[in-house]
C-alpha positions in Angstrom: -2.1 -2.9 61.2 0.2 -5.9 60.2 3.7 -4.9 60.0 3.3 -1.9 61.9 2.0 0.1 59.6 0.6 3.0 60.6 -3.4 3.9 59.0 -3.1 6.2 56.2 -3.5 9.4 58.1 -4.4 13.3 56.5 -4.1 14.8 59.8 -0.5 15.5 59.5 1.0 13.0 61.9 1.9 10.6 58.6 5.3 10.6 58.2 5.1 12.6 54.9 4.3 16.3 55.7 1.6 16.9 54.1 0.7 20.2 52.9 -1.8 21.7 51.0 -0.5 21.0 46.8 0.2 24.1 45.2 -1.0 24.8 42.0 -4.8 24.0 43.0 -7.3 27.1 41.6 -10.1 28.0 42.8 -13.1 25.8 42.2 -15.2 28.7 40.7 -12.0 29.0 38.4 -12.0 25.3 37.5 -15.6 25.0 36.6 -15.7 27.6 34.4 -12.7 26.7 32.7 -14.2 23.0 32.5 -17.4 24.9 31.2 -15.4 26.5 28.4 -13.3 23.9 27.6 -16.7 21.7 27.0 -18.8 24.2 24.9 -15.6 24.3 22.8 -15.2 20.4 22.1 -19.2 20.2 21.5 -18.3 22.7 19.3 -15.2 21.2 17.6 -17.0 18.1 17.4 -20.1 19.6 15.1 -20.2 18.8 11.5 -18.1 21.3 9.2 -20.1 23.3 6.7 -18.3 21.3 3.7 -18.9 17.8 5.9 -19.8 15.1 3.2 -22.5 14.7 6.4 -24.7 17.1 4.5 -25.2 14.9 1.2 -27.1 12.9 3.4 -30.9 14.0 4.0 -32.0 11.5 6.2 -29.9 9.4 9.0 -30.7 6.3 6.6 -29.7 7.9 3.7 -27.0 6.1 1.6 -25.3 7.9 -1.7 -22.7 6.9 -4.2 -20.2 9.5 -4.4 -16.1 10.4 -5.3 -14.2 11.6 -2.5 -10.5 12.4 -2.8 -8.2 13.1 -0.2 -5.0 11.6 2.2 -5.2 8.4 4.3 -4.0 9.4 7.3 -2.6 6.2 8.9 -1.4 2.6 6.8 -4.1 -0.1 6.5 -3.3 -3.4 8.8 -5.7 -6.3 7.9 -7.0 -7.2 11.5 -10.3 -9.7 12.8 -13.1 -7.2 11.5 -13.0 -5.4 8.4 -10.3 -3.8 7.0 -10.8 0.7 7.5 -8.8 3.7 7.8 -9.6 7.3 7.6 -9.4 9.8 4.7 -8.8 13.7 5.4 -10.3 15.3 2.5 -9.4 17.4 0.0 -11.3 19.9 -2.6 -14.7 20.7 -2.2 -15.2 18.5 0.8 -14.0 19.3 4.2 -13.3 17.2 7.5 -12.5 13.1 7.2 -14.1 10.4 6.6 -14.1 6.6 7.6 -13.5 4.5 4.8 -14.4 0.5 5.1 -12.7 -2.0 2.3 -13.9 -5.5 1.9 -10.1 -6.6 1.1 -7.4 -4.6 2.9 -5.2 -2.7 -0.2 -1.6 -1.6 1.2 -2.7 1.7 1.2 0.3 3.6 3.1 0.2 7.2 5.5 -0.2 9.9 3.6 -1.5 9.2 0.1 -3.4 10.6 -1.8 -6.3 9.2 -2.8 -9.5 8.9 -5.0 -12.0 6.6 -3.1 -15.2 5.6 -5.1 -18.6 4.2 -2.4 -21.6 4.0 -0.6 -21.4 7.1 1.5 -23.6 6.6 4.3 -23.4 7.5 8.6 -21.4 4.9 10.4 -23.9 3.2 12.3 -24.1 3.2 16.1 -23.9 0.2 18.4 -27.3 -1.7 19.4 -26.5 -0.7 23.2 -23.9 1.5 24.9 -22.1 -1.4 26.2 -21.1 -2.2 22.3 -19.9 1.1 21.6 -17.7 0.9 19.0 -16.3 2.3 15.7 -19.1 4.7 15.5 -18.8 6.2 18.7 -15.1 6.4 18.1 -15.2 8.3 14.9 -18.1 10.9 16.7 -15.4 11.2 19.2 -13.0 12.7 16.5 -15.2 14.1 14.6 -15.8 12.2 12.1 -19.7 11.8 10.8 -19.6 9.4 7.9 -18.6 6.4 6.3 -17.9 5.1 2.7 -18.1 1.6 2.3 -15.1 1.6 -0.7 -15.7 0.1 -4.0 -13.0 1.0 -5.9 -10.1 3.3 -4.9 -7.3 4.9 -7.1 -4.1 6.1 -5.9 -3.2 9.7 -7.4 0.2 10.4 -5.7 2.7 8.9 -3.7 4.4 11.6 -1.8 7.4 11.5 0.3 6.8 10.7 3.7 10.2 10.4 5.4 8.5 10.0 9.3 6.4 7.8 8.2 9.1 5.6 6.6 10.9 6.3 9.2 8.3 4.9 11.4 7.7 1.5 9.7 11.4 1.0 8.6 12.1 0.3 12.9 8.9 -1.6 13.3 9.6 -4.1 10.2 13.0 -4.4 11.3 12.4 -5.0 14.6 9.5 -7.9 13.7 12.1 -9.3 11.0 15.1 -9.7 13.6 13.2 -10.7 16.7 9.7 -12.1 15.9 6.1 -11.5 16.6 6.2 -11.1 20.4 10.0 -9.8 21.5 10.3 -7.3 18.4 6.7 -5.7 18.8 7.3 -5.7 23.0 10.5 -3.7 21.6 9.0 -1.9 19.0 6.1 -0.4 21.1 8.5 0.4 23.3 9.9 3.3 21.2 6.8 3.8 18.9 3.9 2.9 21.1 0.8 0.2 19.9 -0.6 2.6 18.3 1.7 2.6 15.3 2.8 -1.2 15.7 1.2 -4.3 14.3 1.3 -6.4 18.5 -0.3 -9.8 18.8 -3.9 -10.1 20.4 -3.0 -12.5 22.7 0.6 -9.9 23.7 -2.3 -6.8 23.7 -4.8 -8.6 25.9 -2.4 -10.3 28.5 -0.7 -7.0 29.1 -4.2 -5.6 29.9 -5.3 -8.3 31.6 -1.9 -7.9 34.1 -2.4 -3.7 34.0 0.4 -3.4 32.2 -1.0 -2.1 29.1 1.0 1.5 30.0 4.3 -0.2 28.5 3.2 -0.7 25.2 1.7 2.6 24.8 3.8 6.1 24.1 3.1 8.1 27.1 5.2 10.0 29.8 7.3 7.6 31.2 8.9 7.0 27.8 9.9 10.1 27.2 10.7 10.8 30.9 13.4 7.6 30.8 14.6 9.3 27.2 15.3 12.8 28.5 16.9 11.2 32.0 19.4 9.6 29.7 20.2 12.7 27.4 20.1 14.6 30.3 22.6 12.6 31.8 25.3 12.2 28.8 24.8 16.0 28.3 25.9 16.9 31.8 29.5 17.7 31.2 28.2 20.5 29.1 26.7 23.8 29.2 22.6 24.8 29.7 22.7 26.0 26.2 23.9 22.2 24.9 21.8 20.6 27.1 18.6 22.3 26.3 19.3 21.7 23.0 20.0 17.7 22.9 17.0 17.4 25.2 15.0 19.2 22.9 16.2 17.1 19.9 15.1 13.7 22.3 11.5 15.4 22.8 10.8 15.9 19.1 12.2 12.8 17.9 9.8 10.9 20.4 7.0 13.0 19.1 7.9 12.2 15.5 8.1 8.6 16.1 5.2 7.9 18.7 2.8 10.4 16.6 1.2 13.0 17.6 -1.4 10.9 19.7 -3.0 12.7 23.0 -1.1 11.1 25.4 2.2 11.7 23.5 1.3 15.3 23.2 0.4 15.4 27.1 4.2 14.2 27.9 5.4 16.2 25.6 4.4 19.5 26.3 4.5 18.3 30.3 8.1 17.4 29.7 9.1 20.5 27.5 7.4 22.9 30.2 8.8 21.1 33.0 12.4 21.0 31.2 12.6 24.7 30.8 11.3 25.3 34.6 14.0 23.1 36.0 16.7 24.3 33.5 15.9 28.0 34.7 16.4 27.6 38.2 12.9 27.9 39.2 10.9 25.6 41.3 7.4 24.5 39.7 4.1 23.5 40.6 3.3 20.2 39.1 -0.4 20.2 39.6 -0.3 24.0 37.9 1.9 22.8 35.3 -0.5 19.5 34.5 -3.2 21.8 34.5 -1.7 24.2 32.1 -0.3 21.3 30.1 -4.7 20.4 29.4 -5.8 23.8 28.7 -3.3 24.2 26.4 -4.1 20.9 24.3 -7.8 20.9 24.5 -7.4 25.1 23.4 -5.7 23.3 20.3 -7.3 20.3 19.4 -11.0 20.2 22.1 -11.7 16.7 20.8 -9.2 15.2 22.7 -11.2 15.4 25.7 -13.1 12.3 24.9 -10.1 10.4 23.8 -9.5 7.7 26.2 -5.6 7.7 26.1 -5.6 11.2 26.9 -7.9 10.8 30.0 -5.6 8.3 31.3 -2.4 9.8 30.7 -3.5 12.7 33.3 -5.4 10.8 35.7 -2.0 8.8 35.8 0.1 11.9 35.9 -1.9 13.6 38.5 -1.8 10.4 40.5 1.4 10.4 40.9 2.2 14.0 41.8 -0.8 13.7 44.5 -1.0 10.9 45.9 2.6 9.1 45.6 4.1 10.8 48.1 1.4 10.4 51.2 1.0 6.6 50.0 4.7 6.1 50.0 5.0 8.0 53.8 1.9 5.4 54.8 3.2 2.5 53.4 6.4 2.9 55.0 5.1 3.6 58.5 6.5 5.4 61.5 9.9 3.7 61.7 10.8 2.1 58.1 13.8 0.6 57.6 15.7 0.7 54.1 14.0 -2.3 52.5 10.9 -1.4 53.6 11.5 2.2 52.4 12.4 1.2 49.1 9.6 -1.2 48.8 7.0 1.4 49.8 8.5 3.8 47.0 8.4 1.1 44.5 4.9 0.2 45.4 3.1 3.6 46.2 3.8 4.7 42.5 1.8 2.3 40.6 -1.1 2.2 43.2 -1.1 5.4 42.9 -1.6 5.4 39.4 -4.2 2.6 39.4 -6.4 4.4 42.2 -6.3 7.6 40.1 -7.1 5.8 36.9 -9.7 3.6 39.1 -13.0 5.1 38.0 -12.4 5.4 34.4 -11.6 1.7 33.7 -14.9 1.3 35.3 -16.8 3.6 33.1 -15.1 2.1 30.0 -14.3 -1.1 30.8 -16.2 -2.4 33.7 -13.1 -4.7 34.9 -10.1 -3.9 37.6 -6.8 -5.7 37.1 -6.6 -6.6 40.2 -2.9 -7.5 40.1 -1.9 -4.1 38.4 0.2 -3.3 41.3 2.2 -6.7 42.2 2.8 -7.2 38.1 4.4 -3.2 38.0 6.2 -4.2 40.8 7.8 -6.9 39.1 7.9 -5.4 35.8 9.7 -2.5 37.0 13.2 -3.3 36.7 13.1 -4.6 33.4 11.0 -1.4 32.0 13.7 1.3 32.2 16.4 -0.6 30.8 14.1 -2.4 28.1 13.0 1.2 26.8 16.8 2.2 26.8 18.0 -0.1 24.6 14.7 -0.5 22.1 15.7 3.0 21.3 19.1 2.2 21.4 18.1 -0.6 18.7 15.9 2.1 17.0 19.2 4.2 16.4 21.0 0.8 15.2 18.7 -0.5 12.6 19.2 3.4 11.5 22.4 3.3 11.2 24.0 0.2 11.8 21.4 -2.6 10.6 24.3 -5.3 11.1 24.5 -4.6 14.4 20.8 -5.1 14.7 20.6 -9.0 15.7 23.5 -8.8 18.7 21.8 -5.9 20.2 18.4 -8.1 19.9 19.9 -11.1 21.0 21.1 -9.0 24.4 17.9 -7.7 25.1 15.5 -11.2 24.2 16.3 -12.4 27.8 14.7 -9.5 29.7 12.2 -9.0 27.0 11.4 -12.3 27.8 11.4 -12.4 31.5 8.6 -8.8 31.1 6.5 -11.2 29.0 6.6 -13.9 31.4 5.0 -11.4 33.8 2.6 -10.4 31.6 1.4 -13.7 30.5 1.8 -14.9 34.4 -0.2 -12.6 36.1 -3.2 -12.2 32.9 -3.7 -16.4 33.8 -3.8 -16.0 37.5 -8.0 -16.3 38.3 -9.6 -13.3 38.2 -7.1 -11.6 37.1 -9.7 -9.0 35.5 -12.3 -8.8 38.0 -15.3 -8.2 36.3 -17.2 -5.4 37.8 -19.7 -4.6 35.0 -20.1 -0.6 34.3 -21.7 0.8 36.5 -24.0 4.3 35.7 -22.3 7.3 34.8 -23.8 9.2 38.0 -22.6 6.3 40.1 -18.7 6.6 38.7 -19.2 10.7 39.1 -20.0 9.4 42.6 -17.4 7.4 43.1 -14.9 9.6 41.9 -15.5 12.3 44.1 -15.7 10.3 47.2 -11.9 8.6 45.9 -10.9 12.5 45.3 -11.3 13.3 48.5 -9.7 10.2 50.3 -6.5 10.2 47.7 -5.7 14.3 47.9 -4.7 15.3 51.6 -6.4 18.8 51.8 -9.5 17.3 51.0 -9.1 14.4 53.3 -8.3 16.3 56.4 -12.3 17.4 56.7 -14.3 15.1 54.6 -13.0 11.6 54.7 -15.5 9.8 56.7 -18.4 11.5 54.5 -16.4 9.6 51.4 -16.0 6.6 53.0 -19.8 6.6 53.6 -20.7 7.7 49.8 -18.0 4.6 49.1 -20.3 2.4 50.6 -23.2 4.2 49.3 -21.9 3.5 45.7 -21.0 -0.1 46.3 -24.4 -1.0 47.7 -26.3 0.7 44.5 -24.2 -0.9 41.8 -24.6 -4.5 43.8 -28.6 -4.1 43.8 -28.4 -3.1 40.1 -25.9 -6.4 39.2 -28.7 -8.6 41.3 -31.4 -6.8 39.9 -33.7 -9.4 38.0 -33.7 -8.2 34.2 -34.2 -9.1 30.6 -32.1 -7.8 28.6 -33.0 -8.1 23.9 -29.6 -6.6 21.8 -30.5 -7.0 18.1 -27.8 -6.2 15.9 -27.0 -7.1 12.1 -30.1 -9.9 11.7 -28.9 -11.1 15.0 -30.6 -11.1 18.5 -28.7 -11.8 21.9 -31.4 -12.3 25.2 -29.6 -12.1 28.2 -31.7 -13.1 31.3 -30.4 -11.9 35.1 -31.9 -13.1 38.2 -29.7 -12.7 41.7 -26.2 -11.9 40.1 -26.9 -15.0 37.4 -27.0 -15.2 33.8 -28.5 -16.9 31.2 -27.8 -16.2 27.1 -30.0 -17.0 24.5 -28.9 -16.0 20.7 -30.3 -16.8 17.4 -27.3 -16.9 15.4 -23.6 -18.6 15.6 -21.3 -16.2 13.5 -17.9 -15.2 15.8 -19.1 -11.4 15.5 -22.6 -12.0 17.9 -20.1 -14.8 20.1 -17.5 -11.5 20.2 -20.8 -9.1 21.2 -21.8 -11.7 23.7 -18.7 -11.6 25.7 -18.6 -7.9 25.4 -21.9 -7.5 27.2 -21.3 -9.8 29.8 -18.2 -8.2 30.5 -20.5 -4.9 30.8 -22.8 -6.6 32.9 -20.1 -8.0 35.1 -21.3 -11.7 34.2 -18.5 -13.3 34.9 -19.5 -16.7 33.3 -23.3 -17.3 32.3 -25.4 -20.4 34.2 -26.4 -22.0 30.4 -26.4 -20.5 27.0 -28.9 -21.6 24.5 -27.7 -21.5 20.8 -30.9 -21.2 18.5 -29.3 -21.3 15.1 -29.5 -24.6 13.0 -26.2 -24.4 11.9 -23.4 -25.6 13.8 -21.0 -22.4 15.0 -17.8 -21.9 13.4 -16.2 -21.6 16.2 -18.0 -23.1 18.9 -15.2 -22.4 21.8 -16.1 -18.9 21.7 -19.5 -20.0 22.5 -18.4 -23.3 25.0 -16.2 -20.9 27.3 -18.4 -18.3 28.3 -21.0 -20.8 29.8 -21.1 -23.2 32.3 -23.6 -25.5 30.2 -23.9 -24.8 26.6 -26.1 -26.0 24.0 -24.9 -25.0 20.6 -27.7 -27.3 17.8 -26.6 -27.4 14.5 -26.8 -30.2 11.9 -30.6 -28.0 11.2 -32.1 -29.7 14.9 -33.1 -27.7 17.5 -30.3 -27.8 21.2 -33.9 -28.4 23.0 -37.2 -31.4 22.3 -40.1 -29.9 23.0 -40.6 -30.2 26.6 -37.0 -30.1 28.0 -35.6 -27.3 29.6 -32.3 -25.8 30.6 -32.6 -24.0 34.0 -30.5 -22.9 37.0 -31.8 -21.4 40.1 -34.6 -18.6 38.8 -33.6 -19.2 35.0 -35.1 -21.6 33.1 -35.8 -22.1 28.9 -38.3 -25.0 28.2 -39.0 -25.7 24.8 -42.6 -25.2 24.0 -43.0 -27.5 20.2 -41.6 -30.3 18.1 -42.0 -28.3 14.9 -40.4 -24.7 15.9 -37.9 -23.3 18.4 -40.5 -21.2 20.8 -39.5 -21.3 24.1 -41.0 -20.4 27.8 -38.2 -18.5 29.4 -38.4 -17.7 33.3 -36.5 -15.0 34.6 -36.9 -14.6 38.3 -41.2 -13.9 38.3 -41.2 -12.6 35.0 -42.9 -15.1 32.3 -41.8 -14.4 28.4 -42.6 -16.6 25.3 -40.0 -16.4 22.9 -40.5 -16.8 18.7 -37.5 -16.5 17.1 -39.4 -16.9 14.0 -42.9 -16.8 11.7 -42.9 -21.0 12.3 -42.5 -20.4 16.0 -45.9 -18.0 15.8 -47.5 -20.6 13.4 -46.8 -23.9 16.0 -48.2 -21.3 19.2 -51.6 -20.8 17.4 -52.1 -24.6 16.8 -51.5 -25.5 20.4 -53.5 -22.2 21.4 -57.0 -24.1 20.6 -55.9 -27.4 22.4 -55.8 -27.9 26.0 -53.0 -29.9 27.1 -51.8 -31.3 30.3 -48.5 -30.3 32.6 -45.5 -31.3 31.4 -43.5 -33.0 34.3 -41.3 -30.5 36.3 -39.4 -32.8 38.1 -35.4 -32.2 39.2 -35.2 -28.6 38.4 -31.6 -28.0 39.8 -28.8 -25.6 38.7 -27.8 -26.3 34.7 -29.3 -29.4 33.5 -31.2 -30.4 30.4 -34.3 -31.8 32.1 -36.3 -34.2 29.5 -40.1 -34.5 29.5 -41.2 -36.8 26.8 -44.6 -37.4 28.8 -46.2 -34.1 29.1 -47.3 -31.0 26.1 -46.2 -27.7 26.8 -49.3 -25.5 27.1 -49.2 -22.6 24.6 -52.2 -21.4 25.4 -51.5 -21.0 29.3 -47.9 -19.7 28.8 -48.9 -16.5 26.4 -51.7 -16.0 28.8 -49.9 -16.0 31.7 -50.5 -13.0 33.9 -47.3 -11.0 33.7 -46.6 -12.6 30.7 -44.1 -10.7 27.8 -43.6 -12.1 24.1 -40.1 -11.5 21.7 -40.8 -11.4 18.2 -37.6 -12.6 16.3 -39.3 -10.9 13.4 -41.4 -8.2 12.2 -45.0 -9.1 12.3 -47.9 -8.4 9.8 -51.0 -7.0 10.5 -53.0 -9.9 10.9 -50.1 -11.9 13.1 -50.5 -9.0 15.4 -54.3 -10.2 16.5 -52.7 -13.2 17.8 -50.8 -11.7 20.2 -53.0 -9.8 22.3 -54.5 -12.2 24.9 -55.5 -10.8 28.2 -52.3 -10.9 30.5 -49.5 -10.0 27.9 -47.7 -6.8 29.4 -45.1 -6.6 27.0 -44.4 -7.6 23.4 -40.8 -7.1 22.0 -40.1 -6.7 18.5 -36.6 -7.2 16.5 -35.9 -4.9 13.7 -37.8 -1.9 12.3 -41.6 -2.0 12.0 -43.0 -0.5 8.0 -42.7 3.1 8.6 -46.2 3.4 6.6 -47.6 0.5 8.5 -50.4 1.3 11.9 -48.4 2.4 15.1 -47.6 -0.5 17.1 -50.2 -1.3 20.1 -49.5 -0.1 23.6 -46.9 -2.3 25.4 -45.5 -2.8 21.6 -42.0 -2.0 21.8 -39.2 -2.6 18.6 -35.7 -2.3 18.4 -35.2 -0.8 15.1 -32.8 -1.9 12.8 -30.0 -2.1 15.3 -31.1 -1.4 19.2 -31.6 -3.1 22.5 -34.6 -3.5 24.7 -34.6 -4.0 28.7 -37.2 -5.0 31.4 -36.2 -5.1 34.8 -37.7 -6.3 38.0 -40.8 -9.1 38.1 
């Protein structure tokens, strides 16, 4: 290999002995524990018997009702509604979401009387769009009050809390937006303060996302530092001041999952070393999860918590081998040093690998070249934000020196941040695959990262690698049509080959936002056209411009297409079918669909249904061009009977509508929104999407 690099080898010739990790159980033990551990958090996770879940009969039901209780977090107006969470009190057990159409300063831990529409939060159109709903269901949470009036009825001390926001405002006030909240999350973690969306997203973007959030390495650069002052003194002393460090972190950073996971990791590991005793990391880790899921079994779904350990157990696995392969046979001292620096965040990306793809569907593909560079400025950046924490304490005049010292490396770790989140591809856009095919995936990068494993079964992984890689690629290439219908809106995404096409109906930022969430789902990197059917110009038409390579937005009440030009790329194609309506003939791959986003769409169809009409002109179909045909009449009547043929309904029809869609030929008719529950069932091939849903069709 270049650089004389030796292959990464589990037979024991690396230059890292590698020996079996202690600590592992046995896998009958681990299952079962993982069984147990489960049937609690299902458990945990089902409604309590004073759940303000059971005033609601039905899962449409909506009731006005007083709730009183504590907000458990302060409101911060964001881009979508303002909402918090409310842990009730009196007859009513459990929390509930709340949902404000203003955003009151509400603050952690008051008491409250909350006035509403109690209703369940409702879930996302499509799994891709998960979203508040499936948050709260993570935590427990089963319903949602959208707040009309709300009364406050005591204002309790709440020292941590104050504590809390008296660093973060500080912080803001004496070194802006971007430096004082890279600062502030630096001692507090995101969670807790209000960062930028551009800081938020370019940190992701550059995998560096684990600086801004509390986790181990925090508190593992605190404690290092106590440790080290407390030296000169005795174990007593010293166990005592580090104690004092880790319960000052947890107070600050909140008890969050991840924060808890350092914390008891560090407190257990703290009293192993300080007794003499050598530990086993992986047994420790392990302990450290049973212990937390035994308290609180919710916090296996949470997503912080999954990567704290997949992070942590990275790093006590695999760091080592990687390091002794990345260094090679005969290493000199750079080279040493640099395979130390890099194994540790590669590590930590490989092990954390498959869940970004579950959740996320995107790799950062720099994560390891941006830690690299971000390293040196990390350790001392985290010293002296809580350094500055203990200033604006104590000392607020001493506040805006100490800021002033630490804007220039605060700067330079931003300047990595925003460098490497611009660099092309800097997210590479997977898509998500199936859950079985990250199970998959997992398994076979188990075996390849931890060195028992690896020692019999690594070419086996390598092949169910492969294996994976070639199913998710025929799925992404897969010809497909997929209808999301959410909120009165409808998005139509249309695949053929690893292309994409986007058709929606309405122009509000909220569908644009759900657009760009399901391509990045769908690993649609950019779409081939986009085809904006709503008359009125979009507020913000960038949003819509940028995730297309042609883009046809309408407004000023015209329709983006005449009847009779089309917007195509290779297998994708939209032609517009009338001069009075917005129906459309979309071609995806072989599959043939009419499209009526509306009752005047359905109305135009029937009259071109009786008349015959020549051919429209199909010349210069090429990749993403509007393609005009003022000569020929698109033919209705051939395009719904088309064999193959499906039909979207924009609408819900009536009875009578329905007699003119069932023409010989039609396989499939789509319907957005929620058909009368009182009216006929719908014919056979009749599909509908309910109030908020998603239909798909794949192959021809």
């Amino acid at each position: 290999m270049a650089g004389g690099a030796e292959p990464l080898n589990f037979q024991g010739s690396s230059p890292a002995r590698l020996r079996p990790i202690p600590g592992w159980a046995p896998l009958p033990v681990l299952l079962a524990l993982a069984g147990l551990l489960l049937l609690l958090a299902f458990r945990a996770a089902a409604p309590d018997p004073g759940d303000p879940l059971r005033l609601l009969a039905t899962p449409d039901a909506r009731l006005t009702v007083r709730l009183h209780g504590r907000i458990q977090a302060d409101l911060r107006p964001g881009a979508g509604p303002c909402r918090g969470v409310l842990q009730l009190e009196g007859e009513h057990k459990g929390a509930t979401a709340l949902r404000f159409s203003s955003c009151p300063a509400l603050q952690e831990g008051w008491r409250l009387e909350v006035n509403g529409l109690l209703r369940r939060p409702r879930l996302a159109p499509h799994p891709l769009l998960a979203g508040a709903a499936e948050r709260l269901a993570q935590r427990g949470i089963h319903t949602e009050l959208r707040v009309d009036q709300v009364r406050v009825l005591e204002r309790p001390a709440t020292p941590v809390a104050d504590l809390r926001r008296r660093i973060a405002e500080r912080f803001l006030a004496v070194a802006g937006p971007e430096v004082g909240g890279l600062l502030a999350a630096l001692v507090l973690g995101s969670a807790v303060v209000p960062l930028p969306e551009a800081l938020s997203a370019d940190f992701r973007a550059a995998g560096l996302s684990h600086a801004l959030a509390a986790s181990g390495f925090h508190l593992t650069v605190l404690l290092g530092a106590v440790l080290a002052l407390a030296r000169p003194f005795g174990r007593s002393v010293r166990l005592l001041l580090a104690a004092g460090a880790i319960v000052l972190f947890l107070l600050l950073a909140g008890p969050q999952a991840s924060v808890v996971r350092a914390v008891v990791s560090g407190s257990l590991a703290l009293l192993i070393l300080e007794s003499g005793r050598r530990g086993r990391p992986i047994g420790l880790l392990g302990l450290t999860v049973v212990l937390m899921l035994l308290l609180q079994p919710l916090w296996w779904a949470d997503l912080g918590f999954q990567l704290s350990v997949a992070a942590t157990a990275g790093l006590l696995v695999s760091a080592a081998p990687l390091e002794g392969w990345l260094a090679g046979p005969d290493p000199g001292r750079w080279r040493r040093v640099l395979a130390a620096s890099v194994a540790v965040p590669l590590a930590a990306s490989l092990w954390t690998l498959p869940l970004q793809l579950l959740h996320f569907g995107v790799v950062p593909l720099y994560a390891v070249p941006a830690n690299l560079l971000a390293e040196p400025f990390l350790t001392p950046l985290t010293l002296g934000a809580m350094a500055m924490a203990l200033v604006a304490l104590l000392l607020p005049p001493l506040l805006a020196p100490l800021a002033w010292l630490l804007a220039w490396p605060s700067r330079l770790l931003l300047l990595v941040a925003h460098g490497f989140a611009a660099l092309p591809m800097a997210q590479w856009q997977t898509g998500r695959p199936q859950p079985l095919l990250v199970l998959l995936f997992t398994l076979a990068l188990l075996v390849l990262l931890v060195p028992p494993l690896a020692r019999r079964w690594r070419w086996l992984a390598l092949a169910l690698l492969m294996l994976v890689g070639v199913l998710h690629t025929a799925a992404l290439r897969a010809d497909s049509l997929l209808l999301v219908h959410q909120g009165g809106g409808d998005l139509l995404v249309a695949r053929h080959q690893g292309r994409a096409a986007l058709v929606a109906t309405r122009a509000d930022p909220f569908l644009c936002q759900q657009a760009r969430r399901l391509a990045q789902g769908l690993g649609v990197t950019r779409f081939d056209w986009l085809l904006l059917l709503d008359p009125v110009a979009p507020a913000e038409p960038l949003c819509w411009s940028e995730q297309a390579g042609l883009s046809l937005l309408g407004g000023d009440a015209t329709a983006p297409l005449a009847a009779g030009q089309r917007l195509a790329s290779e297998g994708l194609e939209a032609r517009a079918l009338a001069m009075d309506s917005q129906s459309l003939a979309l071609v995806v791959g072989r599959q043939r669909w009419l499209l009526l986003p509306d009752r005047q769409a359905l109305r135009s169809l029937e009259s071109l249904a009786g008349e015959g009409s020549p051919p429209g002109s199909r010349q210069g179909i090429g990749a993403r061009h509007v393609d005009p045909d003022p000569v020929g009449r698109p033919a209705g009547a051939q395009a719904i009977r088309a064999q193959g043929s499906g039909v979207w309904l924009g609408f819900v029809p009536r009875h009578s509508e329905r007699r003119l869609l069932r023409p010989d030929g039609i396989r499939s008719v789509w319907i957005s929104g929620a058909p009368p529950a009182s009216g006929s069932p719908l014919p056979a091939g009749w599909r509908a999407t309910g109030a908020s849903g998603s239909l798909a069709r794949a192959g021809g």
